[in-house]
Backbone as CSV, one residue per row, in Angstrom:
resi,resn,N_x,N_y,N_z,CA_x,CA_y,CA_z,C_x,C_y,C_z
1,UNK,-1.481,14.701,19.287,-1.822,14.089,18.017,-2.128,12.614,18.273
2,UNK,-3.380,12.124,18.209,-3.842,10.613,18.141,-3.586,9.857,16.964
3,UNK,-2.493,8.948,17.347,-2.324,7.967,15.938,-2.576,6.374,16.692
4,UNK,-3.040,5.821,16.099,-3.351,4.203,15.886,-2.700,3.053,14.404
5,UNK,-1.919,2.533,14.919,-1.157,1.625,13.743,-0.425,2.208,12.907
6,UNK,0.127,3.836,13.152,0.812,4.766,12.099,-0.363,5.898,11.513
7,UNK,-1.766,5.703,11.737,-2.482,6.472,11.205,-3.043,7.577,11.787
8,UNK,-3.100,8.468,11.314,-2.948,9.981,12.270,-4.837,10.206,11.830
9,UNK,-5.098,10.360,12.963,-6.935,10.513,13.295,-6.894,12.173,13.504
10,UNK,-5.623,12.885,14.226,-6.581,13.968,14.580,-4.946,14.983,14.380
11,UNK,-5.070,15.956,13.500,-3.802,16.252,12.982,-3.713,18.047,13.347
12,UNK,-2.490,18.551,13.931,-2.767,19.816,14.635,-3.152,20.402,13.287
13,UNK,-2.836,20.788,12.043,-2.753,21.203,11.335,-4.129,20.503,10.238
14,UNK,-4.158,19.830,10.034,-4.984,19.294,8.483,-6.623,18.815,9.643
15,UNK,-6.214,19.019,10.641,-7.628,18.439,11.689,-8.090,17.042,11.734
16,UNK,-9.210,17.001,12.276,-9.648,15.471,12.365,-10.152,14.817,10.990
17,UNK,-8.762,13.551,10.653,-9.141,12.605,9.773,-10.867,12.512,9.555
18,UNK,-11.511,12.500,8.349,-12.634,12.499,7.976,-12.738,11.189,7.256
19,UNK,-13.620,10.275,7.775,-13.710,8.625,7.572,-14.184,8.611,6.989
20,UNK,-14.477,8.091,5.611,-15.509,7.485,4.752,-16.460,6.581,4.597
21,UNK,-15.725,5.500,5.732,-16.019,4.407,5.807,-14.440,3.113,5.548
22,UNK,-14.909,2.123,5.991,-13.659,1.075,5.585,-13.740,0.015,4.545
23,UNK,-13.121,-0.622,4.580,-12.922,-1.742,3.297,-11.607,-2.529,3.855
24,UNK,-12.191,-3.881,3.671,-10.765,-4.687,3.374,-9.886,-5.277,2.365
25,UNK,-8.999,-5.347,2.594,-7.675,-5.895,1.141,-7.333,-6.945,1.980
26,UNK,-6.656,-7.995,1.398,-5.710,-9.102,1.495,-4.418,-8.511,1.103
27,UNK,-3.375,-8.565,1.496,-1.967,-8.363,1.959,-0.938,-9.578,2.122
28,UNK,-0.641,-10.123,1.374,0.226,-11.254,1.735,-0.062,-11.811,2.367
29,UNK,-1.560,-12.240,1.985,-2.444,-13.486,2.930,-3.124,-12.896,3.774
30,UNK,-2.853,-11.723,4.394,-3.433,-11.242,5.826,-4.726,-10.230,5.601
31,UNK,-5.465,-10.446,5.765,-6.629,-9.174,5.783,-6.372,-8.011,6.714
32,UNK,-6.251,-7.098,5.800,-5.908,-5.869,7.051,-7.011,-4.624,6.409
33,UNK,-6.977,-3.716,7.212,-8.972,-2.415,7.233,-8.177,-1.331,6.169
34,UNK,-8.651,-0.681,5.351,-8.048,0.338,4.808,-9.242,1.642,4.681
35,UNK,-8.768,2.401,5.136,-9.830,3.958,5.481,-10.161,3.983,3.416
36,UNK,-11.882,3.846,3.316,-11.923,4.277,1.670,-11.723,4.893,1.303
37,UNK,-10.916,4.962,-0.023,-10.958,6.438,-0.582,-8.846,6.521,-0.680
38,UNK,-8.634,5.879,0.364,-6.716,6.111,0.497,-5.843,5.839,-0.120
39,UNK,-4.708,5.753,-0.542,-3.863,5.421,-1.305,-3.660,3.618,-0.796
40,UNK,-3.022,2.696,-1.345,-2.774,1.435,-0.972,-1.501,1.911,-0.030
41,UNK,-0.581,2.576,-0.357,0.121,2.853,0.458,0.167,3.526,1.988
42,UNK,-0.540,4.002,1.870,-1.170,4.814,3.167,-1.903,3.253,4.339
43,UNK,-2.417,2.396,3.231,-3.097,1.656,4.541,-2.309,0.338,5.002
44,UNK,-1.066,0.410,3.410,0.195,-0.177,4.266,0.662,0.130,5.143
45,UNK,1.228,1.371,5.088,2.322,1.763,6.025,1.522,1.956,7.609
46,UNK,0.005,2.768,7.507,-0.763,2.266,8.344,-1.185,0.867,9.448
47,UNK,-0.721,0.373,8.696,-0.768,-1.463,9.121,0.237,-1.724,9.146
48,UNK,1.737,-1.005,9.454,3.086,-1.130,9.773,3.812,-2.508,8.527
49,UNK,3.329,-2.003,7.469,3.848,-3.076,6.347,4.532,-2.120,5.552
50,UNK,5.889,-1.575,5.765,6.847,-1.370,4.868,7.649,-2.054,3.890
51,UNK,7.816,-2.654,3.783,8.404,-3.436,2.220,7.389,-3.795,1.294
52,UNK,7.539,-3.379,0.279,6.356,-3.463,-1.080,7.451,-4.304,-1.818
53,UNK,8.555,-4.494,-2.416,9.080,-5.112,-3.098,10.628,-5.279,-3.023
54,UNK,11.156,-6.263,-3.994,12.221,-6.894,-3.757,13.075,-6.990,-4.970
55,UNK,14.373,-6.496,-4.621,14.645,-5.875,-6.153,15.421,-7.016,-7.041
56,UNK,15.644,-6.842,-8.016,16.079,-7.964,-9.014,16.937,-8.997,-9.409
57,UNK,18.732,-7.975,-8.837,19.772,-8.219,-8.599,20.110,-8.445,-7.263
58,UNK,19.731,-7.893,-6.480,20.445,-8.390,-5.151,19.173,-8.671,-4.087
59,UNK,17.957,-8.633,-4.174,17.464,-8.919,-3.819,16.772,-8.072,-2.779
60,UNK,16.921,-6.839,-2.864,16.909,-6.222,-1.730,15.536,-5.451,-1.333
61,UNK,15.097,-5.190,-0.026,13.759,-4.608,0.131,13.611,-2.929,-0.185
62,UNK,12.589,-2.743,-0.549,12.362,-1.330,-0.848,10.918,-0.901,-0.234
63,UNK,10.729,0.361,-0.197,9.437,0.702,0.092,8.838,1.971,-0.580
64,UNK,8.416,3.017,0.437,7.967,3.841,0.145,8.879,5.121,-0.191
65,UNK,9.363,5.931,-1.112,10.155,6.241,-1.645,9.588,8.430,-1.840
66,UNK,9.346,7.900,-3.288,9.062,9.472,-3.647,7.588,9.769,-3.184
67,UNK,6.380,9.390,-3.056,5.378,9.028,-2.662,4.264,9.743,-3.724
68,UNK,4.559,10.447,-5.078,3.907,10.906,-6.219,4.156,10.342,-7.338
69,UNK,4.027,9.225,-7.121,3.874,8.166,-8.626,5.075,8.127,-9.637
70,UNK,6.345,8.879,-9.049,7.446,8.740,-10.338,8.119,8.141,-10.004
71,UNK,8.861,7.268,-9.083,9.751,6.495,-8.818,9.141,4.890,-8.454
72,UNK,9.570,3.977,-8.533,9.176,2.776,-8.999,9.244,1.422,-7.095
73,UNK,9.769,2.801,-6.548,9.781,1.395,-5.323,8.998,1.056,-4.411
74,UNK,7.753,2.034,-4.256,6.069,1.301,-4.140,5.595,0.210,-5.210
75,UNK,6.378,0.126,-5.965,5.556,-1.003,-6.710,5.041,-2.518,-6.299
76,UNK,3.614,-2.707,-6.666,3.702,-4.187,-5.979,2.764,-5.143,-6.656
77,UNK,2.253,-5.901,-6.834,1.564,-7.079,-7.424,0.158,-6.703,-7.053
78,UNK,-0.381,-6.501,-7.338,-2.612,-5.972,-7.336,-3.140,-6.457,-8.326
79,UNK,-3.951,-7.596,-7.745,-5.191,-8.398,-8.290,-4.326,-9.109,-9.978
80,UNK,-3.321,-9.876,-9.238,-2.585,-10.379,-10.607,-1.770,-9.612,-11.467
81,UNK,-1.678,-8.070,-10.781,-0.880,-6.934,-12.290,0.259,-6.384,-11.796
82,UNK,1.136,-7.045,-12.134,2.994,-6.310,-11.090,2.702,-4.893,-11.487
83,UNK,3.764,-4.302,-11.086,4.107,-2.846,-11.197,3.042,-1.675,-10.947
84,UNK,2.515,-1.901,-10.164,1.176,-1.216,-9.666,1.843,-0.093,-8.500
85,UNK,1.878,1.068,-9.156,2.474,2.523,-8.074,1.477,2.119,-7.094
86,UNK,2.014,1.756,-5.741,0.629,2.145,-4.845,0.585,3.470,-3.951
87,UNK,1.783,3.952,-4.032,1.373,5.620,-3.562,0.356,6.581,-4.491
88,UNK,-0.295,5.628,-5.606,-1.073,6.739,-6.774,-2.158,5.902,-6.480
89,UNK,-2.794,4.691,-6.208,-3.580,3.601,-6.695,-4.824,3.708,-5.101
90,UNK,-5.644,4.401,-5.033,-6.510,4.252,-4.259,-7.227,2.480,-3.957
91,UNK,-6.976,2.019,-2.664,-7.511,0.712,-2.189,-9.382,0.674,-2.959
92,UNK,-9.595,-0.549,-2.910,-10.518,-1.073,-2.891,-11.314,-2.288,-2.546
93,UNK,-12.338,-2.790,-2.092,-12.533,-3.367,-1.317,-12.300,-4.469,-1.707
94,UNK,-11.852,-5.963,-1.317,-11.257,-7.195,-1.754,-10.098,-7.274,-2.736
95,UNK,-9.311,-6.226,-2.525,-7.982,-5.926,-3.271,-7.243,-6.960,-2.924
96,UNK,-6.430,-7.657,-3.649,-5.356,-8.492,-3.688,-3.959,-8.271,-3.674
97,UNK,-2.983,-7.984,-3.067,-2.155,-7.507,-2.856,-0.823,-8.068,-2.320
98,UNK,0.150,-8.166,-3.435,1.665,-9.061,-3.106,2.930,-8.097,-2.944
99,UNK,3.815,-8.587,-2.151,5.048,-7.859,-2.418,5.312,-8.573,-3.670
100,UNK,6.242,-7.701,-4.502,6.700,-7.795,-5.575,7.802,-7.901,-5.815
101,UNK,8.661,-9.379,-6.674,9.825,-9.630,-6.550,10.176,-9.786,-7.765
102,UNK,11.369,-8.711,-7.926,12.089,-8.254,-9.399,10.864,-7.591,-10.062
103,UNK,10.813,-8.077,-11.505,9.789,-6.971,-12.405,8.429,-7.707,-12.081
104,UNK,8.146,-8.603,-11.500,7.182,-9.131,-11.068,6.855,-9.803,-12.400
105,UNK,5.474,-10.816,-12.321,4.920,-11.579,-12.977,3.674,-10.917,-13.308
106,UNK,2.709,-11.838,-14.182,1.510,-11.477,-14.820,1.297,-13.340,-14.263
107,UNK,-0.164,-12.259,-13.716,-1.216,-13.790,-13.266,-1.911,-14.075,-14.170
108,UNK,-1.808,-15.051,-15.287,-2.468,-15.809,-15.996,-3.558,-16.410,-16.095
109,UNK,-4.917,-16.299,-15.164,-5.798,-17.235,-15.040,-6.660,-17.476,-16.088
């Protein structure tokens, strides 16, 4: 099985990853490639970025959890809007993207 950065290209079972093409996001400043079409989460954890957010009371890191949109600890800050499931939220190209601390904020501009 060929994986690169966590991302599985050629799978005994589901076969060879089928590319769409790429796109980049910003990530806590960092530009990192996300396969089109993927979950935000997928091209996190891909890009070895596990912690999406930081919880309220104690401060603590969370990540990737239930990975079908019902539990709340993928949540993260996208293009100014906290609470953004990113195990449901397909990337797009010049996505903006924060870890998220407590219930997060609203970007005001």
């Amino acid at each position: 099985m060929k994986t690169n950065n966590l991302r599985i290209y050629n799978h005994p079972i589901l076969n060879k990853l089928k590319i769409k093409g790429w796109v980049k996001i910003k990530v806590d400043g960092k530009i990192i490639k996300a396969k089109k079409g993927e979950m935000i989460i997928a091209a996190l954890m891909a890009n070895d970025i596990k912690i999406n957010r930081f919880t309220i009371k104690k401060n603590k890191p969370r990540g990737l959890f239930c990975a079908i949109g019902q539990c709340t600890d993928c949540v993260m800050v996208v293009n100014g809007r906290p609470n953004v499931r990113t195990c449901i939220t397909p990337v797009e190209n010049g996505m903006v993207i924060e870890k998220q601390h407590g219930v997060g904020r609203v970007d005001r501009k």
